[in-house]
C-alpha distance (Angstrom), angle and dihedral (degrees) to the residues before:
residue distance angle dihedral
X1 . . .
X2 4.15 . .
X3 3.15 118.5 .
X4 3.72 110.8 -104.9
X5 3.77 114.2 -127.2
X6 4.24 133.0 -113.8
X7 3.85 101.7 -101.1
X8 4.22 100.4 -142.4
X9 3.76 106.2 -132.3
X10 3.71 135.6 149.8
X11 3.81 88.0 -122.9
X12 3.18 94.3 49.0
X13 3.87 95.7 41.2
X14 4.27 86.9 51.2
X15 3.89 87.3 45.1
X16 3.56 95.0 58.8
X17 3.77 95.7 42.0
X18 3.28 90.0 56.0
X19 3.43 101.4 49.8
X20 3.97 85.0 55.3
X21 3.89 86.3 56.8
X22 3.63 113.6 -96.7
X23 3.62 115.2 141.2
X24 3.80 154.8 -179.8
X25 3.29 112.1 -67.4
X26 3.92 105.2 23.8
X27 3.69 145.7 143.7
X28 3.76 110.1 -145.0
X29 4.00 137.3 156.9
X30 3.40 118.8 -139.4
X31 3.65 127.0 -143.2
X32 3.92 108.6 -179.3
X33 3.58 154.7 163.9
X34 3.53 140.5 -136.6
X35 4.05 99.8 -122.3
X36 3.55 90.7 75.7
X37 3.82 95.7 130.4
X38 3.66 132.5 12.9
X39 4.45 112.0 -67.0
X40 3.81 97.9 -116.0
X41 4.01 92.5 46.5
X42 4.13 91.1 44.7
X43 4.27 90.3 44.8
X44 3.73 89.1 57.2
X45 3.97 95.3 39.0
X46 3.81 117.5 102.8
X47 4.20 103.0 -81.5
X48 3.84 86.1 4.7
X49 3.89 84.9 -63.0
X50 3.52 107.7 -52.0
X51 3.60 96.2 112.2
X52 3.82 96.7 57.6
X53 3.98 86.3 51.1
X54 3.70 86.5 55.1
X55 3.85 89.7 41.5
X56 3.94 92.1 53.8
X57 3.63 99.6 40.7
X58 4.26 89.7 47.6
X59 4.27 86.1 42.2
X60 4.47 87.4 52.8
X61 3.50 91.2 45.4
X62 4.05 108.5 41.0
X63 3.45 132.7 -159.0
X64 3.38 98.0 -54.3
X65 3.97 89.7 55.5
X66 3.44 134.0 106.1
X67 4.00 131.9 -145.9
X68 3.41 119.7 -160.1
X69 4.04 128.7 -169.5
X70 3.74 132.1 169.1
X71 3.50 121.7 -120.7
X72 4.12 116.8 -167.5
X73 3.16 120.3 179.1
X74 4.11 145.2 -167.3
X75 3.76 94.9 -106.0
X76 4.02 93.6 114.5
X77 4.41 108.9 117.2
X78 3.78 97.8 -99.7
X79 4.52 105.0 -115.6
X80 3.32 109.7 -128.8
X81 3.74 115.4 38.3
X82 3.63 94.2 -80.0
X83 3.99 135.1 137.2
X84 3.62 115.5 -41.0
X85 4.36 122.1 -93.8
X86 3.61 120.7 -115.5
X87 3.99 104.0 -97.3
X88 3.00 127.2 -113.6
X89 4.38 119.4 -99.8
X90 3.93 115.0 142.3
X91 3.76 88.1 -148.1
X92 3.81 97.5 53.1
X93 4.01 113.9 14.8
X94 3.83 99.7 100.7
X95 4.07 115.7 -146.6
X96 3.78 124.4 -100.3
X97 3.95 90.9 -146.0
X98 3.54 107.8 85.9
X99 4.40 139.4 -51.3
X100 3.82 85.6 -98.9
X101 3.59 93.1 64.8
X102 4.09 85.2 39.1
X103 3.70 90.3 63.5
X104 3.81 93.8 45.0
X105 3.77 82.2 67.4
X106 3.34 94.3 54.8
X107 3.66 96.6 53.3
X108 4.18 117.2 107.9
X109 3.36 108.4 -105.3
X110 3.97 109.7 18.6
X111 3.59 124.8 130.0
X112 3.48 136.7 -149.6
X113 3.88 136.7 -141.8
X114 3.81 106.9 -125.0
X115 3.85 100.9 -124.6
X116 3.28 112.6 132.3
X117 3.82 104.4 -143.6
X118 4.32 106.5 20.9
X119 3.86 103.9 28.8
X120 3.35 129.9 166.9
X121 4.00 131.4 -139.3
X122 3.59 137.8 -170.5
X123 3.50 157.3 172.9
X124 3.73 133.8 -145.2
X125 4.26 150.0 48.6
X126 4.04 90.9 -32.0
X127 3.71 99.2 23.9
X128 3.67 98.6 123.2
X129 3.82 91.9 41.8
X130 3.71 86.0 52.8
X131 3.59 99.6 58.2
X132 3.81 88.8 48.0
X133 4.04 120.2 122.3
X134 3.41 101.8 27.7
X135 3.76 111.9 100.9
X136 4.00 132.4 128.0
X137 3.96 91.9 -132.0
X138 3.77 92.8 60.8
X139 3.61 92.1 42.9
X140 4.18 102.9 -114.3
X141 3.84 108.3 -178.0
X142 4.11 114.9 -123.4
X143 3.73 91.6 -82.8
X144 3.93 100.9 13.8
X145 4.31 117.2 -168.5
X146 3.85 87.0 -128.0
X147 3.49 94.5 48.7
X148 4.30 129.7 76.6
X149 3.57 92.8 -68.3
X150 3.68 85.9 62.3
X151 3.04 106.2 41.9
X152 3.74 91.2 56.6
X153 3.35 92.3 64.0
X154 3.88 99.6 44.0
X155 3.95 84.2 49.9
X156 3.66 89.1 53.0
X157 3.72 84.4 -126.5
X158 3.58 122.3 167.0
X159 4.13 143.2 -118.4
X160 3.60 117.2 -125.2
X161 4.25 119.2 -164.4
X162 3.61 103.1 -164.5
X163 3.88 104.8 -172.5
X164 3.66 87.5 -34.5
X165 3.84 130.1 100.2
X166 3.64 145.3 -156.4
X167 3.74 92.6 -56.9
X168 3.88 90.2 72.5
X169 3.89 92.6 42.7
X170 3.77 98.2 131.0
X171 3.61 91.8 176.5
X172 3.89 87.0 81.7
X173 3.51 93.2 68.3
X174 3.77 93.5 52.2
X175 4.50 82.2 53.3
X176 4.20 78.4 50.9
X177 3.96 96.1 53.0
X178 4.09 95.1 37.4
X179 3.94 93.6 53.6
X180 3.94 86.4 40.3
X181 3.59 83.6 -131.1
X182 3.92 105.2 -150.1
X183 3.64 97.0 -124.8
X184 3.40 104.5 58.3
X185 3.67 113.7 101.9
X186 3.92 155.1 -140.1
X187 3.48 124.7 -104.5
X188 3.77 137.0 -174.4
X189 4.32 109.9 -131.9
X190 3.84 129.0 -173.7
X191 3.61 110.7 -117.2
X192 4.28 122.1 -176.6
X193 4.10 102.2 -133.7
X194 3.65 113.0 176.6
X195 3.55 95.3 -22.2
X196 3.71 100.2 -51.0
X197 4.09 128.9 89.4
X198 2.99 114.4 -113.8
X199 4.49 137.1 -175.2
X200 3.36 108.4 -107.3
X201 4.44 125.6 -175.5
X202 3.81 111.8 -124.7
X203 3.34 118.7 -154.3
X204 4.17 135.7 -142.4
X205 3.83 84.9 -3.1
X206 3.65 104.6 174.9
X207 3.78 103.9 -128.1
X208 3.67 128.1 157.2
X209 3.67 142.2 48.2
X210 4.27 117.7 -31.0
X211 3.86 121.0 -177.2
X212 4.05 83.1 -152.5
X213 3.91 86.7 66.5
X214 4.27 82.5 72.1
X215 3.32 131.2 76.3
X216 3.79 119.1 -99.9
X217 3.99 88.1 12.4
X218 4.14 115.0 171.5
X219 3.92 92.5 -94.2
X220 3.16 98.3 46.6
X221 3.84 89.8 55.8
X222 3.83 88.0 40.4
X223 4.22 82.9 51.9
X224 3.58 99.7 51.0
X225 4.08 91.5 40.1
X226 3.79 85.0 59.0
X227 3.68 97.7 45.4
X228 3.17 103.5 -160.3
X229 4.13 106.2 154.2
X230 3.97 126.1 47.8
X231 3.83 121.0 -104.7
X232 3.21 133.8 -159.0
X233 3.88 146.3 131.2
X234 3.74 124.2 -77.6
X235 3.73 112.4 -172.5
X236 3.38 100.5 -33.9
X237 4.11 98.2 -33.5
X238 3.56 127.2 106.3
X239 3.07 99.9 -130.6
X240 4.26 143.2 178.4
X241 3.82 136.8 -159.1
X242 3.44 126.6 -166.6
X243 4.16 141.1 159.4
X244 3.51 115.6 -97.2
X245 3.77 88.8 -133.8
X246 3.47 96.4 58.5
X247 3.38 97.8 48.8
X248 3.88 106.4 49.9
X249 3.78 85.3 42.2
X250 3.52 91.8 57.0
X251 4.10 95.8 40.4
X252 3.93 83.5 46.5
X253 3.86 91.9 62.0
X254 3.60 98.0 34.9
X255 4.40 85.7 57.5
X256 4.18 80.1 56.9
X257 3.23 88.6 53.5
X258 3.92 106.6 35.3
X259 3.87 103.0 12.2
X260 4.08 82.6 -173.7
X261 4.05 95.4 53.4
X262 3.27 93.1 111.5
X263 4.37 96.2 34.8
X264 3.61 130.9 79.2
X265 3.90 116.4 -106.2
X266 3.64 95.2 -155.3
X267 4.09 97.9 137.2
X268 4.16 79.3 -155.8
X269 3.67 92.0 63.3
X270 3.78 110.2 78.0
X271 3.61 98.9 -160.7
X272 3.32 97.4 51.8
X273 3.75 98.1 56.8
X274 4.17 90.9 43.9
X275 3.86 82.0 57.1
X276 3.40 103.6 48.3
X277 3.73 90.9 38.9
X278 4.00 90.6 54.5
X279 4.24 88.3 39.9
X280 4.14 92.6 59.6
X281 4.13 84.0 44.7
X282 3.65 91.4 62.2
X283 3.95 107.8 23.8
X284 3.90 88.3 48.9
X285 3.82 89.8 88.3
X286 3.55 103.7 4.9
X287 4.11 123.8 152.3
X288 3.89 109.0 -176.4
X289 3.20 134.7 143.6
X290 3.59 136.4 -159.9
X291 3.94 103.6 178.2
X292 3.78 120.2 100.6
X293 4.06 98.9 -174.2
């Protein structure tokens, strides 16, 4: 018997979602792909379906909701003498992260967190607020506490992979910047400021090698081993939600207990042994904190 085929709807796209455990009245980021239903359905779908995966997500959630994506861009100073980076605008510099996140930014109403290289954008009742404290001119780190990132957690909002996987998990990051893990580094961004470009410092920017950006790496073993989050398909999409809290709580811990969980421990690759060398310097007696409640 053939296999019959995922019909892409809205309805169906909401059921699913829901089933996974999104629901009315929450704060999630979205990290997604664009295989979420089968090519020939998504071709003839309205903006070859990214507006019913808007529509379903915004239905799940309600009005009071709020849809978050990130939207990095190209704005870093190239190294080296080479061609210019784009420059940084919040209203014009388009992401380098995907055309879902693209047509986020071209949705009425969505704001924008004014960091030149990681921003965030988003749609929704407590968009705006969510964007909040995370500009260049008051000097917000990559990944700053007061900015999305936080605010995701102190919402209790949730993370959403949608066809994606660890790899995209920017939530790690945001673990990197909070511990002020040693490794992470300075960079120099282009930034438009009255009309003129000008050289801006950029703070906790998370260059460098990362054995999470592979598939399989150690925490994302450790992750699924712990099982913390609900999986599922929607439309065709693996997919996995998960609280925010949970998560960087239980990366948090895990860098206590591995500070190179999320590093490569290739003795060949020179970076990676700095980092992880630096990382069991400062987690050996470390006492953050990153809760507020």
């Amino acid at each position: 018997m053939a296999k019959q085929e995922y019909t892409f709807t809205v309805e169906a796209m909401a059921a699913d979602l829901r089933s996974l455990g999104l629901e009315q009245g929450d704060t999630v980021v979205m990290h997604s792909n664009a295989s979420v239903g089968p090519a020939r359905q998504m071709v003839k779908a309205p903006d070859t379906g990214m507006r019913w995966v808007l529509d379903a997500l915004l239905e799940v959630i309600g009005p009071e909701g709020t849809l978050a994506v990130p939207t990095f861009t190209k704005c870093f100073k190239p190294r080296g003498g080479g061609p210019s980076g784009e420059v940084w605008n919040p209203e014009k510099t388009p992401s380098r992260v995907g055309s879902l996140t693209n047509y986020v930014l071209k949705q009425p109403g969505r704001s924008r967190s004014d960091h030149p290289t990681h921003p965030m954008a988003a749609i929704g009742a407590r968009a705006e607020e969510f964007c909040a404290g995370h500009s260049w001119r008051d000097g917000a780190s990559t990944f700053d506490r007061g900015g999305p990132w936080g605010k995701l957690v102190d919402w209790d909002g949730k993370i959403l992979w949608l066809g994606t996987d660890m790899r995209t998990q920017t939530a790690v990051h945001a673990v990197e910047d909070w511990m002020q893990l040693p490794y992470m580094s300075t960079c120099v961004a282009l930034v438009e400021d009255n009309g003129e470009t000008r050289e801006i410092e950029v703070t906790m920017s998370p260059a460098g090698h990362r054995d999470f950006y592979k598939q399989d790496s150690k925490v994302a073993k450790a992750w699924d081993a712990a099982g913390l989050y609900t999986k599922g398909k929607v439309c065709k999409a693996d997919s996995q939600l998960m609280s925010a809290r949970t998560f960087i709580d239980w990366l948090w811990n895990k860098h206590i207990e591995d500070p190179a969980i999320i590093l490569d421990d290739d003795p060949e690759h020179q970076w990676s042994v700095k980092a992880i060398r630096m990382n069991k310097e400062h987690l050996a007696n470390f006492k953050g904190e990153w809760k507020t409640w």
